[in-house]
C-alpha positions in Angstrom: 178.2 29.6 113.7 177.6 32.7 116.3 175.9 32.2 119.7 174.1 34.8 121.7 171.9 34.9 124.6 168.8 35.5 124.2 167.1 38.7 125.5 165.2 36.3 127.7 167.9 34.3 129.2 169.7 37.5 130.0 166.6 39.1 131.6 166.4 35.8 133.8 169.6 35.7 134.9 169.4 39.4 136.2 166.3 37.9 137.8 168.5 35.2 139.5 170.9 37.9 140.8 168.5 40.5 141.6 166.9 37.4 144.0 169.8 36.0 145.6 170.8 39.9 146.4 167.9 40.4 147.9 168.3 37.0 149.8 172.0 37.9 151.0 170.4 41.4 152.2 168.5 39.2 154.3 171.4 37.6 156.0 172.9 41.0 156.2 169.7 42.1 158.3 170.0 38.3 160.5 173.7 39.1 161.2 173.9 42.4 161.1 177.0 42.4 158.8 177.6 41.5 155.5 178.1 37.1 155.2 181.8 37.3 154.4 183.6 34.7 152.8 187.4 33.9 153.0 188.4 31.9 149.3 191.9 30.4 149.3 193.6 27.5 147.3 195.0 24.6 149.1 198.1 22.7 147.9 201.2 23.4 145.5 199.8 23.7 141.9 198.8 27.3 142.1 196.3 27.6 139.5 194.4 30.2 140.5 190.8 30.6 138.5 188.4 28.1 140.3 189.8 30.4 143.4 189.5 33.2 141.1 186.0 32.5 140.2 184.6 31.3 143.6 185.5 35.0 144.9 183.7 37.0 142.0 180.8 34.5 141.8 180.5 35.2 145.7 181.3 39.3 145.1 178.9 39.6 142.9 176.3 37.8 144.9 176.8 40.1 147.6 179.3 38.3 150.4 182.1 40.4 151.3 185.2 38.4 150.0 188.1 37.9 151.6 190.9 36.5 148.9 193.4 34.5 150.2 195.3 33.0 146.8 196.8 30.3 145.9 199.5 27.8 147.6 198.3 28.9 151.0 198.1 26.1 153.9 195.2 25.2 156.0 196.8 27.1 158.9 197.1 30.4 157.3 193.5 29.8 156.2 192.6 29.0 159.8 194.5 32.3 160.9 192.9 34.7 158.4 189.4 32.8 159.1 189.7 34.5 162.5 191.4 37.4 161.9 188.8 38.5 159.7 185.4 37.4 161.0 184.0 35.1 158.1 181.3 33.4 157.7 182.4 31.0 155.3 185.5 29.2 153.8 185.6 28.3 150.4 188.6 26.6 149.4 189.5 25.8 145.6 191.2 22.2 144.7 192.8 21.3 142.0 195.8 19.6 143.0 194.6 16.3 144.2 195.5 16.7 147.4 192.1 17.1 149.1 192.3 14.1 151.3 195.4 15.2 153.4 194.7 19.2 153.6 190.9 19.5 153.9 190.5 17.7 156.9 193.7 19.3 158.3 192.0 22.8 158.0 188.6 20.8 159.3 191.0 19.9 162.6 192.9 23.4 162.6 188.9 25.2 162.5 187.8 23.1 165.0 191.0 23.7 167.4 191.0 27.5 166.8 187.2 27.8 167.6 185.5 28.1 164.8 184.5 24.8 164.1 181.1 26.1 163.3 181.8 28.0 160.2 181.3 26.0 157.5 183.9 25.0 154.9 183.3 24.3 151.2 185.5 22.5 148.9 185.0 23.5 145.4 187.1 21.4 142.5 187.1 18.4 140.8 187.6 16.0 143.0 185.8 12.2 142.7 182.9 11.2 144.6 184.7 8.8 147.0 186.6 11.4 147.9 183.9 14.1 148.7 182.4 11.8 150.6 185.1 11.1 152.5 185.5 15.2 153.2 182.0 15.6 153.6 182.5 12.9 156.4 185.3 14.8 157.7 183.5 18.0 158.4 183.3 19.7 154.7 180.0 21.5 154.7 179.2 21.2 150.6 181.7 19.9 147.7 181.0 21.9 144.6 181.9 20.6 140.8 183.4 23.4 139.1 180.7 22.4 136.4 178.1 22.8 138.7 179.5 26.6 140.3 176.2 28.3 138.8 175.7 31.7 140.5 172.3 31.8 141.9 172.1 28.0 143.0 175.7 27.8 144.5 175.5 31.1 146.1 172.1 30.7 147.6 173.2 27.2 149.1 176.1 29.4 150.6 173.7 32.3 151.8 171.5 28.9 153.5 174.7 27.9 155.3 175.2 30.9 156.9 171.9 31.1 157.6 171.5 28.1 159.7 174.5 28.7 161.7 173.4 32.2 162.3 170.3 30.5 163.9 171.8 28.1 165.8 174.0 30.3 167.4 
């Protein structure tokens, strides 16, 4: 059995990325700077593609990425969040360890400063538990299943957005 994309689906999905470009131009022109994203991986496992695919997802999209790894903690996270201007932190989970690091790097944000920019959690982690981070001060928590380009991106490019204009 061979599988193949059809000529339509791949002319849609260039749609998709043409749009959200286009979209993420806009920020550009509302902050005048590309949105920049710091990606890092919280914890000890070190398995590195959900990070790995959060930063090219968000590359390709248009953010300026800043790639922190894997087995970093929430304070160097914190310190290269201000060292290099981002608009966003996207941290990868796959350790299990969400509840006790997340909301340290919510309290170390908020401490430094930057509070405001907003944190996303992406990896599979059970619904009691994002709601508990989204209680915390996590911005969005992301399925890996459901890290589809143009929706995940856009809802990245809308955060920024909002805290742009209520700055």
């Amino acid at each position: 059995m061979s599988s193949r994309v059809s000529s339509n689906g791949a002319a849609d999905v260039l749609v998709e990325l043409r749009e959200l470009r286009m979209e993420i131009s806009r920020l550009e022109k509302l902050l005048g700077r590309r949105p920049k994203l710091l990606v890092g991986e919280l914890g000890l496992d070190g398995h590195s593609s959900g990070t790995e695919q959060l930063a090219l997802k968000a590359r390709d999209a248009g953010f300026d990425v800043v790639y922190e790894g894997v087995r970093v903690t929430p304070e160097q996270i914190v310190s290269s969040a201000i060292e290099e201007g981002v608009c966003l932190i996207g941290i990868s989970m796959s350790s299990g360890s969400q509840l006790p690091l997340i909301p340290q790097l919510v309290k170390g944000a908020r401490s430094a400063g930057i509070g405001a920019v907003p944190i996303i959690v992406v990896g599979v982690i059970p619904e009691p538990d994002a709601g508990r981070l989204r209680a915390a001060g996590v911005a969005l928590v992301v399925a890996p299943r459901d890290l589809e380009l143009s929706t995940t991106m856009g809802d990245f490019a809308q955060l920024v957005a909002e805290r742009a204009q209520a700055a």
